[in-house]
PLY file of the C-alpha trace (Angstrom):
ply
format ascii 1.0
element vertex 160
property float x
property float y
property float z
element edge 159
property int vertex1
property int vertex2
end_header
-36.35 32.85 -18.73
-37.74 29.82 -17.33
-38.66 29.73 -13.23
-37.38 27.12 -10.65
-40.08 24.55 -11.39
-39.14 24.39 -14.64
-35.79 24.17 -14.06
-35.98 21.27 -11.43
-38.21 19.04 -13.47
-35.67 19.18 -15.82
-32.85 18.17 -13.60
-35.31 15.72 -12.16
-35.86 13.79 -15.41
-32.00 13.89 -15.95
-31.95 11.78 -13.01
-34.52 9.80 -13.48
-32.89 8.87 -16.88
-29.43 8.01 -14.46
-30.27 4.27 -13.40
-27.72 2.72 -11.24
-27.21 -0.69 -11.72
-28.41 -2.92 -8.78
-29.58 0.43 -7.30
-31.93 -1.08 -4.56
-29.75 -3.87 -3.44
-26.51 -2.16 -3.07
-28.41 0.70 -1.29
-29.49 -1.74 1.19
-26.04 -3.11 1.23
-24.81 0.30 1.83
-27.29 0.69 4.55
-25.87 -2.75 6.22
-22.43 -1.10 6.08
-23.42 2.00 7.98
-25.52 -0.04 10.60
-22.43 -2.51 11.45
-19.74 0.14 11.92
-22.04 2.29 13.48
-22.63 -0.58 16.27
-19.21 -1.72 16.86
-16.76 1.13 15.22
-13.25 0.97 14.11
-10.30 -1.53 15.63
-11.49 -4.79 14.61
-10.08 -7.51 11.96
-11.68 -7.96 9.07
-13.11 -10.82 9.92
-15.16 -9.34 12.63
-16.92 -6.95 10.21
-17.29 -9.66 7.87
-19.37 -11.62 10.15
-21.35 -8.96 11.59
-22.09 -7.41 8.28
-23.29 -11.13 6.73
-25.41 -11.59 9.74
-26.57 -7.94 9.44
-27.33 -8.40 5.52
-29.24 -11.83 5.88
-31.06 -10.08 8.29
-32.31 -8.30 5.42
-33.46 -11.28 3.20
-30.13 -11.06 1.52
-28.22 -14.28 -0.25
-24.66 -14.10 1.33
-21.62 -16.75 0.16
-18.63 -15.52 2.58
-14.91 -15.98 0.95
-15.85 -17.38 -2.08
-13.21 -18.52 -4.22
-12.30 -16.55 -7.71
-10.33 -18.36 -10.15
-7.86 -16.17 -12.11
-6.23 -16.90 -15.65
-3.94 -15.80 -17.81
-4.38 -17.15 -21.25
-6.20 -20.62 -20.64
-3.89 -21.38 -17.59
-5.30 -21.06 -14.04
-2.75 -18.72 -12.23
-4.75 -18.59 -9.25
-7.32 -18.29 -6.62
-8.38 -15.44 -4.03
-11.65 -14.98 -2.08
-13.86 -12.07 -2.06
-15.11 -11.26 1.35
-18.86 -11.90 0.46
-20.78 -12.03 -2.88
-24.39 -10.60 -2.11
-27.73 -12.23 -4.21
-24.79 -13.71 -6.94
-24.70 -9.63 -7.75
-22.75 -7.56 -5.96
-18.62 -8.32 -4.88
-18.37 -6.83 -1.39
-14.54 -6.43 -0.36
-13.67 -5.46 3.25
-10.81 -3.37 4.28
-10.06 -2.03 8.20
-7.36 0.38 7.44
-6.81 3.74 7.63
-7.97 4.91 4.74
-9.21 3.27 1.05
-6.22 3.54 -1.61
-5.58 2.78 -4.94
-4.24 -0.96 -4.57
-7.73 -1.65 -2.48
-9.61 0.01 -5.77
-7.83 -1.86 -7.76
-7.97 -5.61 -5.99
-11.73 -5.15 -6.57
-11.74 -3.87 -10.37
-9.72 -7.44 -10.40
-12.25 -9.42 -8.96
-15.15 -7.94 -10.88
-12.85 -8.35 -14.05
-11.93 -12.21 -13.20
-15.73 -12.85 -12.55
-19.34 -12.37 -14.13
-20.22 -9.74 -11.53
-20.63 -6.24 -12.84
-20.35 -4.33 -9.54
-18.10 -4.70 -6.71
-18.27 -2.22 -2.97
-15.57 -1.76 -1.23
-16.31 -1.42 2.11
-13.34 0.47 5.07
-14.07 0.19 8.54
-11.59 2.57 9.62
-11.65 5.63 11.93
-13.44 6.93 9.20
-15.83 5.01 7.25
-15.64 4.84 3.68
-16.85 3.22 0.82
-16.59 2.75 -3.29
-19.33 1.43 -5.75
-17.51 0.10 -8.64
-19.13 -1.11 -11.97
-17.53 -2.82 -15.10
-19.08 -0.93 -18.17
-17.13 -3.55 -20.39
-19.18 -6.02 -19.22
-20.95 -8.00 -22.31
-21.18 -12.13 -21.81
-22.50 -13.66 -18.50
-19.61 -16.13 -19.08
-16.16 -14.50 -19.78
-13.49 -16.42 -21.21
-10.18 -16.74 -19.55
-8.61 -14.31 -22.48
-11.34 -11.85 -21.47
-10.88 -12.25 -17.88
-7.28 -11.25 -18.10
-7.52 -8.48 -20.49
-8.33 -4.46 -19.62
-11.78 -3.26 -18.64
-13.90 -0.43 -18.45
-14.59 0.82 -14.98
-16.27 3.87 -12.96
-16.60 5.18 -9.48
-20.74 5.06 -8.92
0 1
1 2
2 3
3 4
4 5
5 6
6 7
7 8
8 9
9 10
10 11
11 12
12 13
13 14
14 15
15 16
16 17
17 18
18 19
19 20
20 21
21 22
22 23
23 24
24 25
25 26
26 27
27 28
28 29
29 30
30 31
31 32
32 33
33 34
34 35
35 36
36 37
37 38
38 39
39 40
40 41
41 42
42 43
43 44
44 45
45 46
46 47
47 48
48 49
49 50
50 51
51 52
52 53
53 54
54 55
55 56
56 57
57 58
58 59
59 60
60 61
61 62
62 63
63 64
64 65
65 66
66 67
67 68
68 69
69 70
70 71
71 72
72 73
73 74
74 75
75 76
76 77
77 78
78 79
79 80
80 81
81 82
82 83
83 84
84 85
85 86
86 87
87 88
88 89
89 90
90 91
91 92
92 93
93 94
94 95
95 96
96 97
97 98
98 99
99 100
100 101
101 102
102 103
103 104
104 105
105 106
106 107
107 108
108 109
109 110
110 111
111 112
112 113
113 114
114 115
115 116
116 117
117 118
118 119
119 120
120 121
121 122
122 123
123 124
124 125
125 126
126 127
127 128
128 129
129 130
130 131
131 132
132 133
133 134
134 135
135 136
136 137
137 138
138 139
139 140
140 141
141 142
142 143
143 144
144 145
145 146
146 147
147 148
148 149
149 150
150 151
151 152
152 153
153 154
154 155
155 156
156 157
157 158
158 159
C-alpha cells in the first residue's frame, strides 16, 4: 500500500509530463479576459470588449493585430475572407462572442480559423451574463505553411 505522498508525486509528475501548448501566454490571455468582464460586465457589443481587452492585453507586453484578415480556400481558389477578433504574439486566435451562452457554431467558426491559418490554438472568449471561455488546439498541425488543399481539408482538434 503506498501513502498519500507517494501517491501525489505520482499524479504530480503526470502533470508535469501534461504541457499545454502556449501555456504562459494564453494563461495571461485568460487572465485579460477575466479582468475586462470583470470591469465592465455583460451588455456590450463586441466591439467594446474587443477594445478593452486589446488595450488590457498590451498592457501586458502583449503583440495584438485586431480583425485581421484570414484568407479561406477551397482547392487553390480563394473563396474568401473573415477577420478574427485579435491574433495575440502571431500565436494565439482570440474570437469574441457577447451572447448568451458559447455553442457549437461559435466552436466551430474558431476550429475554422485555426484550420485556414498557421495558428495552432484559438480562445474563444463570451462576455455574456455568464462568462465563458474555450482553449482550442489543432493536433493536426504539421507545416508552418499549409497549403490551400490542407487548409480546406478535416483536422484534429481538442477542448484544452
Amino acid at each position: 500500500m503506498h501513502d498519500n505522498s507517494t501517491r501525489m508525486t505520482r499524479i504530480e509528475r503526470m502533470n508535469a509530463d501534461k504541457t499545454i501548448l502556449h501555456e504562459e501566454l494564453t494563461g495571461s490571455i485568460i487572465k485579460a479576459f477575466y479582468a475586462v468582464y470583470n470591469a465592465l460586465g455583460f451588455g456590450f457589443l463586441e466591439k467594446v470588449y474587443e477594445n478593452a481587452l486589446a488595450i488590457e492585453l498590451e498592457k501586458l507586453g502583449l503583440s495584438v493585430q485586431r480583425q485581421h484578415p484570414i484568407t479561406v480556400y477551397y482547392d487553390t481558389s480563394v473563396v474568401g475572407e473573415y477577420y478574427a477578433d485579435i491574433i495575440v504574439n502571431s500565436l494565439v486566435i482570440i474570437e469574441l462572442k457577447a451572447v448568451e451562452s458559447l455553442r457549437q457554431e461559435h466552436i466551430a467558426q474558431l476550429t475554422n480559423y485555426l484550420k485556414a491559418t498557421d495558428t495552432q490554438v484559438g480562445l474563444l472568449f463570451n462576455f455574456g451574463a455568464k462568462p465563458e471561455f474555450k482553449r482550442l488546439v489543432d493536433t493536426s498541425f504539421k507545416n508552418p505553411r499549409r497549403s490551400a488543399k490542407s487548409a480546406s481539408s478535416a483536422g484534429h482538434f481538442f477542448h484544452a
